[in-house]
C-alpha positions in Angstrom: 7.4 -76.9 56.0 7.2 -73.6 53.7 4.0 -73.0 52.2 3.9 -71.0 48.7 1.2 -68.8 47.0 -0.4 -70.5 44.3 -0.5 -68.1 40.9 -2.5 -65.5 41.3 -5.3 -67.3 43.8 -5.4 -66.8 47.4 -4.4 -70.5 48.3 -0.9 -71.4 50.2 0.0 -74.4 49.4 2.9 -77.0 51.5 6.0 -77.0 49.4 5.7 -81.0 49.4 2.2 -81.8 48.4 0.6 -85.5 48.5 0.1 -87.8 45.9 -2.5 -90.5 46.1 -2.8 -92.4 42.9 -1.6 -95.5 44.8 -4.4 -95.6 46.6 -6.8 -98.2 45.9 -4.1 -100.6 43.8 -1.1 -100.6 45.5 -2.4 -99.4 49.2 -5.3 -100.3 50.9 -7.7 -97.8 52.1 -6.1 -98.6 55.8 -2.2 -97.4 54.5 -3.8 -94.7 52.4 -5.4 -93.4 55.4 -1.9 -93.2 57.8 0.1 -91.8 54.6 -3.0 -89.2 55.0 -2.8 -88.7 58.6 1.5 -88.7 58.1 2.2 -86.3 55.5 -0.4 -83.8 57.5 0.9 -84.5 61.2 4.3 -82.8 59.1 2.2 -79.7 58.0 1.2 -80.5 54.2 -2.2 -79.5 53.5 -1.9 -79.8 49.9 -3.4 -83.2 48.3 -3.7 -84.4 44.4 -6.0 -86.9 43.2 -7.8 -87.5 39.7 -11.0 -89.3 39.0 -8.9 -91.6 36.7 -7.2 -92.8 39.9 -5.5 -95.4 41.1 -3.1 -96.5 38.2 -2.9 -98.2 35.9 -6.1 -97.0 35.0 -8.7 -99.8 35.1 -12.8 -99.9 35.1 -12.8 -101.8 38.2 -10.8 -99.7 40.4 -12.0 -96.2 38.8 -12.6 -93.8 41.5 -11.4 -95.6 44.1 -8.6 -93.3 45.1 -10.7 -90.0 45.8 -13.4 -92.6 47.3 -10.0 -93.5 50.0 -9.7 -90.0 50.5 -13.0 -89.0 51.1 -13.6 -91.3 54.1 -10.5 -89.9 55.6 -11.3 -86.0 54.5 -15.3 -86.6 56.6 -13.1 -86.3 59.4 -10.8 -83.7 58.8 -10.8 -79.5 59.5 -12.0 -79.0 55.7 -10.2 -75.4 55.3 -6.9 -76.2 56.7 -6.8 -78.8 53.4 -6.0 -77.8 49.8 -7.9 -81.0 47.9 -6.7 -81.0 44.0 -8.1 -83.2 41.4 -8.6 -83.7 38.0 -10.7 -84.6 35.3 -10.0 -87.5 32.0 -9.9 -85.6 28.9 -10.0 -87.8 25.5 -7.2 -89.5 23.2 -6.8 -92.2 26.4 -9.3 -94.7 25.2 -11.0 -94.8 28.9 -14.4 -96.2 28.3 -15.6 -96.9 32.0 -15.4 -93.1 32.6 -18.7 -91.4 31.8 -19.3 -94.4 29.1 -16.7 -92.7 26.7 -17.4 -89.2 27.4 -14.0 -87.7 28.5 -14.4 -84.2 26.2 -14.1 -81.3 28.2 -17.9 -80.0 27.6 -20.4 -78.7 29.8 -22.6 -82.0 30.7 -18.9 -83.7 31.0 -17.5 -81.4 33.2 -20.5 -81.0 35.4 -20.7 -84.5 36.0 -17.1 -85.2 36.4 -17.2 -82.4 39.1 -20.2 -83.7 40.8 -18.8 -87.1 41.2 -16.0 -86.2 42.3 -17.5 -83.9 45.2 -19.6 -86.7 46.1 -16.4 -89.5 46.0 -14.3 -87.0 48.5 -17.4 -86.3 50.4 -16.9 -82.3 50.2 -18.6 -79.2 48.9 -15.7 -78.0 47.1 -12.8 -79.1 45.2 -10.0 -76.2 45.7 -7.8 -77.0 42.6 -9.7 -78.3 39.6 -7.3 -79.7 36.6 -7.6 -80.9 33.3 -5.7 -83.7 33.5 -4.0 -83.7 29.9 -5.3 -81.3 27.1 -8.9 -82.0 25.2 -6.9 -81.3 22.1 -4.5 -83.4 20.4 -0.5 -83.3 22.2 2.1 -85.6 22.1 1.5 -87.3 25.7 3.9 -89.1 28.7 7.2 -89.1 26.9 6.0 -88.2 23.3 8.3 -86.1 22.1 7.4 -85.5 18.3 4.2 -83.5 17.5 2.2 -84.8 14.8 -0.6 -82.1 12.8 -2.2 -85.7 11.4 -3.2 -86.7 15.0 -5.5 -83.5 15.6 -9.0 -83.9 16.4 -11.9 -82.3 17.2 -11.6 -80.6 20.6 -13.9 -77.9 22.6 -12.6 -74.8 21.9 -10.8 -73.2 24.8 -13.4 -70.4 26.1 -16.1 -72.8 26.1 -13.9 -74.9 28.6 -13.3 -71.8 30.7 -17.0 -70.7 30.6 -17.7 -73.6 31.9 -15.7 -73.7 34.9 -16.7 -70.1 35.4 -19.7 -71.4 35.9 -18.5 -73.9 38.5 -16.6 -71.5 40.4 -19.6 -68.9 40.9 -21.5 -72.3 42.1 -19.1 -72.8 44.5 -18.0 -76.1 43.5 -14.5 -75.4 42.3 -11.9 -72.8 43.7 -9.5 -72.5 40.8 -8.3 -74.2 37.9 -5.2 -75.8 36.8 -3.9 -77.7 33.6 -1.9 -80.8 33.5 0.5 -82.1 31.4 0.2 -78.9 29.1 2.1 -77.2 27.0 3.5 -73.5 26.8 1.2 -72.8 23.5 -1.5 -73.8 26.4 -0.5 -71.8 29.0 -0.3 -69.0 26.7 -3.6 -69.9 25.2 -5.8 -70.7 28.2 -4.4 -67.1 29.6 -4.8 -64.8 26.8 -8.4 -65.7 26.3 -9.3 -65.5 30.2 -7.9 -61.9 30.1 -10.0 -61.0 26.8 -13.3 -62.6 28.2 -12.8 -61.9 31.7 -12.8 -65.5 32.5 -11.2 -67.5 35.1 -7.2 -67.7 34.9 -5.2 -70.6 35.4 -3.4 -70.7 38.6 -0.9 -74.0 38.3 0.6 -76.4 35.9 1.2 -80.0 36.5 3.9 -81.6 34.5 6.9 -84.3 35.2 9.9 -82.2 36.6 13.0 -83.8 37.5 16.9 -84.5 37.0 16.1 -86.4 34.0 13.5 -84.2 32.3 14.0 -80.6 33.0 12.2 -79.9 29.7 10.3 -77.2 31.9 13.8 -75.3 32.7 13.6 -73.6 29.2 10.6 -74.9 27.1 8.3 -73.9 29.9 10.0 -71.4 32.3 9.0 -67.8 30.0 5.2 -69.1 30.0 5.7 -69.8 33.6 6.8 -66.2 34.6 5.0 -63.8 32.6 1.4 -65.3 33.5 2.5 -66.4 36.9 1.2 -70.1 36.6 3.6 -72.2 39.0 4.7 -75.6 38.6 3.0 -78.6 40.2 5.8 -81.0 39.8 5.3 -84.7 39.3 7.1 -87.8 39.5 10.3 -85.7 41.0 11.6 -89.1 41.3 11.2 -90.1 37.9 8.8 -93.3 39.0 11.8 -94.1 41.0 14.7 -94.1 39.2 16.1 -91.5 40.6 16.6 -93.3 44.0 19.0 -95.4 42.4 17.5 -98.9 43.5 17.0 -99.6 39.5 20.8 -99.3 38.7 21.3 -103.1 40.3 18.3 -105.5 38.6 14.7 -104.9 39.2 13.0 -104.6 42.5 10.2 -106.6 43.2 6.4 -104.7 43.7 7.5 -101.2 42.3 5.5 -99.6 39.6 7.9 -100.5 36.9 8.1 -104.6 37.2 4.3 -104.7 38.3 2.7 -102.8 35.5 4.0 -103.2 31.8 4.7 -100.2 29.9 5.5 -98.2 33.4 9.1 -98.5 32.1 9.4 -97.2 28.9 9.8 -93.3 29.5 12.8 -93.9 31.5 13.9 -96.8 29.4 15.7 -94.8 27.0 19.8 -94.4 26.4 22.0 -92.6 28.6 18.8 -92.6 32.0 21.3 -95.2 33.9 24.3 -93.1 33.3 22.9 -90.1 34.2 21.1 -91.8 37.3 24.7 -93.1 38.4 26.4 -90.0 38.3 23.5 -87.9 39.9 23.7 -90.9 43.1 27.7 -90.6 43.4 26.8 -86.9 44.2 24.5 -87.4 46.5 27.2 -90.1 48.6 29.8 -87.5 48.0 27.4 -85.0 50.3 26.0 -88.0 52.6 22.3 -87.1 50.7 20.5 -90.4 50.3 19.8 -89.8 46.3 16.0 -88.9 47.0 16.6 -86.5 49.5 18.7 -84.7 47.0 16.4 -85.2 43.7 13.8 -84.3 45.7 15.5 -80.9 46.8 16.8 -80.4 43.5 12.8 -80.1 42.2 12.2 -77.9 45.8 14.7 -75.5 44.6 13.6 -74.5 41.1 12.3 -71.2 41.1 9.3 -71.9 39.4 7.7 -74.8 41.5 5.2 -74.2 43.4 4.6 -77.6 45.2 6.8 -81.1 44.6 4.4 -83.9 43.9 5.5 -87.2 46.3 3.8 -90.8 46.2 4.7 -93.2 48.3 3.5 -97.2 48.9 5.1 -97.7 51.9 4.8 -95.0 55.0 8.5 -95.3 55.0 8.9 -93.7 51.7 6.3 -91.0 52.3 8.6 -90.5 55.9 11.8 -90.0 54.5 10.6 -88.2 51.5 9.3 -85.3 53.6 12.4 -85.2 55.6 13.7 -84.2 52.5 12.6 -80.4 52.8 15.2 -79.9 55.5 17.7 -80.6 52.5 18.8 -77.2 50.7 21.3 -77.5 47.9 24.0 -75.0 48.2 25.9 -73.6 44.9 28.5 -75.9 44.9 26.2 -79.4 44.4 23.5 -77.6 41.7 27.1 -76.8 39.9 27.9 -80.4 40.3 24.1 -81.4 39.0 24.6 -78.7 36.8 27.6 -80.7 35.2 25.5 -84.2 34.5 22.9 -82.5 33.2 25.2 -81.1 30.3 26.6 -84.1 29.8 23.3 -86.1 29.8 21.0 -83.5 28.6 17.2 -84.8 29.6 17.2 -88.6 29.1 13.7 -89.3 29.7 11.8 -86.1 28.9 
């Protein structure tokens, strides 16, 4: 395992970090717990969770995920362990959390933060992210902003004063966005240089062979203000493994939960997926192994996001990082993507 800096913090993070948002829905507190003790056993220490977790995101189960993780984390050698979270911002209609009150404000953010310190049962949360913008963006395969949809949102210093406020009480480390765009990036970071407030160390967006949105939208914002890439669904919710290109698997994400689909339900996904598994036969790569690489190999990523609901996923996803791509297959990848040009951004 490689570990990488994170931005401009003092935090190394595993080039494959964990993510639990199965836990609590889809795996028991039991399988979260040996994916847990797994994916450190084969040195990641870097772990993403939200307060909105498990998903779907329902009343009943809110919380539940950092609540799985926080039995197991009692146990563990707190500062070998890089625990990221994230808070709900508005727009996503989640009433259960704080009865309504997702803004990013100061009594918000406070309590969000405190909850989810006492849910992991730890004095500090090392990577705290807004998990989509307080402000109005298009969202999770939105592609068309619209100046009608704008709202009232806290203005951007006001949200770094406040985790500035955090950070000096020791309950948050750094701070990351999620699901941001590069008028964000660019935003959040020319106002922490002029108010000499906190800077954004990461970004957590989708990155993958069928959304490489980030490659030139993203990749400028990336490099001048040094904010690396937490990548998500590297699998594209499992598309990529090719197991969708023959009917419908039973107990996935996509035929359990409605809606789960429709990102990746969009022309030309199957016949980019098809050609991007005949590569990885033609190399004898199982196709995860080599999406997952792919992701690995960009030079902005910091840290590949993996899930997994089985400890057999979560196993031969992390053999993946003995994969390296050589010239010849990103050419090859290269080739699709021209030809199939982000399917599902």
């Amino acid at each position: 395992m490689q570990y990488k800096q994170l931005g401009e913090s003092d935090i190394k993070v595993s080039e494959i970090c964990l993510g639990t948002m199965t836990y609590g829905h889809q795996n028991t507190i039991e399988e979260a717990h040996q994916q847990l003790d797994y994916a450190v056993s084969q040195g990641v220490n870097f772990l993403d969770a939200a307060e909105m977790y498990p998903v779907p995101p329902r009343g009943e189960t809110y919380g539940f995920t950092e609540t799985y993780i926080g039995k197991w984390l009692k146990h563990q050698q707190r500062d070998k362990l890089i625990v990221a979270t994230k808070i709900a911002g508005p727009g996503r209609h989640l009433k259960w959390v704080r009865d309504g009150g997702n803004a990013i404000d100061r009594i918000n953010v406070k309590q969000a933060v405190d909850d989810s310190l006492k849910r992991l049962q730890t004095d500090y949360i090392d990577l705290y992210q807004i998990h989509w913008p307080d402000r109005y963006v298009p969202l999770f395969g939105n592609k068309v902003f619209d100046p009608n949809q704008e709202r009232e949102t806290v203005p951007i210093s006001e949200q770094l004063s406040i985790f500035a406020d955090l950070i000096k009480e020791g309950k948050i480390r750094y701070i990351g966005l999620s699901n941001e765009t590069p008028w964000g990036i660019a935003t959040f970071s020319s106002i922490s240089k002029q108010l000499g407030l906190p800077k954004v160390v990461s970004i957590q967006n989708a990155y993958n062979l069928l959304n490489r949105v980030f490659d030139w939208t993203f990749a400028e914002a990336s490099y001048h203000e040094n904010i690396g890439l937490l990548a998500y669904s590297p699998l594209a919710f499992g598309y990529l493994t090719g197991k969708y290109l023959y009917g419908k698997p039973q107990k996935t994400r996509i035929t359990l939960f409605e809606g789960f689909g429709q990102r990746y339900n969009k022309p030309n996904v199957t016949e980019a997926v098809a050609a991007y598994v005949e590569i990885a036969k033609k190399y004898k790569l199982t196709p995860a192994s080599l999406a997952l690489a792919f992701v690995r190999s960009r030079w902005f990523v910091s840290s590949t996001i993996i899930g997994a609901t089985t400890l057999e996923q979560l196993q031969e996803n992390l053999e993946s990082i003995d994969v390296v791509l050589d010239e010849e297959i990103l050419a090859e990848l290269d080739a699709v993507h021209t030809r199939y040009p982000n399917p599902a951004p």
